[in-house]
C-alpha positions, 0 to 999 in steps of 0.5 A, spaced: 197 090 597 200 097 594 194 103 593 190 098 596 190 094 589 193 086 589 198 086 585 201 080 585 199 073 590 205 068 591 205 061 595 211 062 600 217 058 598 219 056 606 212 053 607 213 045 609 206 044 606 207 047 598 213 049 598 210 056 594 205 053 590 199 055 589 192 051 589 187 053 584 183 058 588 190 061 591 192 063 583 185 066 582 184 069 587 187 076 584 183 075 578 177 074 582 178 080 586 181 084 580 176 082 574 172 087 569 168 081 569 166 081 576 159 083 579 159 088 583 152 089 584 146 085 586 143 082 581 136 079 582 131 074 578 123 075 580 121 068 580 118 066 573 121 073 571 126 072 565 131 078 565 135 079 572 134 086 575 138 091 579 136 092 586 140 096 592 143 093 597 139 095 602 133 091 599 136 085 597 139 085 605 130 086 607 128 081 602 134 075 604 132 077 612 124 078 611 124 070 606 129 067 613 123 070 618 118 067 615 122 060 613 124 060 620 117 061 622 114 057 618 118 051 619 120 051 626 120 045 630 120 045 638 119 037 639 119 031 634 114 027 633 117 022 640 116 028 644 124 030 644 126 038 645 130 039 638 128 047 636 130 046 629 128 048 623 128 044 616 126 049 612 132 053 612 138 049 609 146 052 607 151 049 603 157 053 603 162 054 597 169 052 596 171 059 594 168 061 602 176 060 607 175 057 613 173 063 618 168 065 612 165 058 613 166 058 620 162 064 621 157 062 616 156 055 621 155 059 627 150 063 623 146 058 620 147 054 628 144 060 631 138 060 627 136 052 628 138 050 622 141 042 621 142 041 613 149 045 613 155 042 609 161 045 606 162 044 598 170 044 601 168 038 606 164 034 600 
């Protein structure tokens, strides 16, 4: 990085697995970053809505943690219909995106655990 800026992304070329190639995510990953096309502001979407709003990021991040509350609440389950404990949650499910690297999709796992939710996949594992 120079100025904190990519400038450039390179595979190495003494890597036994590559031998310096880059996968499709690793050559898009500058553009990703560094596009005037890319998003940088929460975009929003009421439902029924047709046109997409600006929101601040503080009142999306109430809105995302108000609508897991109430679908944890909602939906949780303490034992199944055997009598078994389970403390899960069916109303909650994560399907994480190729674009996400290992420790992004590792953190996510941990998070979606921790709130009791099953129904956790990886488009990279897919």
């Amino acid at each position: 990085m120079k100025d904190e800026q990519i400038v450039q992304i390179e595979g190495n070329p003494d890597s036994p697995v590559n031998r310096g190639r880059l996968c499709p995510k690793g050559a898009a990953s500058k553009n990703l970053v560094t596009s005037p096309l890319r998003v940088t502001t929460v975009k929003y979407r009421a439902p029924y809505a047709t046109e997409w709003q600006e929101l601040e990021l503080e009142t999306a991040m109430e809105m995302i943690a108000d609508r897991v509350v109430r679908a944890r609440n909602d939906t949780w389950q303490d034992i199944d219909e055997h009598g078994n404990k389970v403390r899960r949650t069916l109303g909650i499910a994560s399907l994480g995106g190729a674009t996400l690297d290992n420790e992004e999709n590792y953190l996510i796992k941990k998070l979606f655990t921790a709130l009791g939710a099953i129904q956790i996949e990886n488009q990279a594992r897919i």
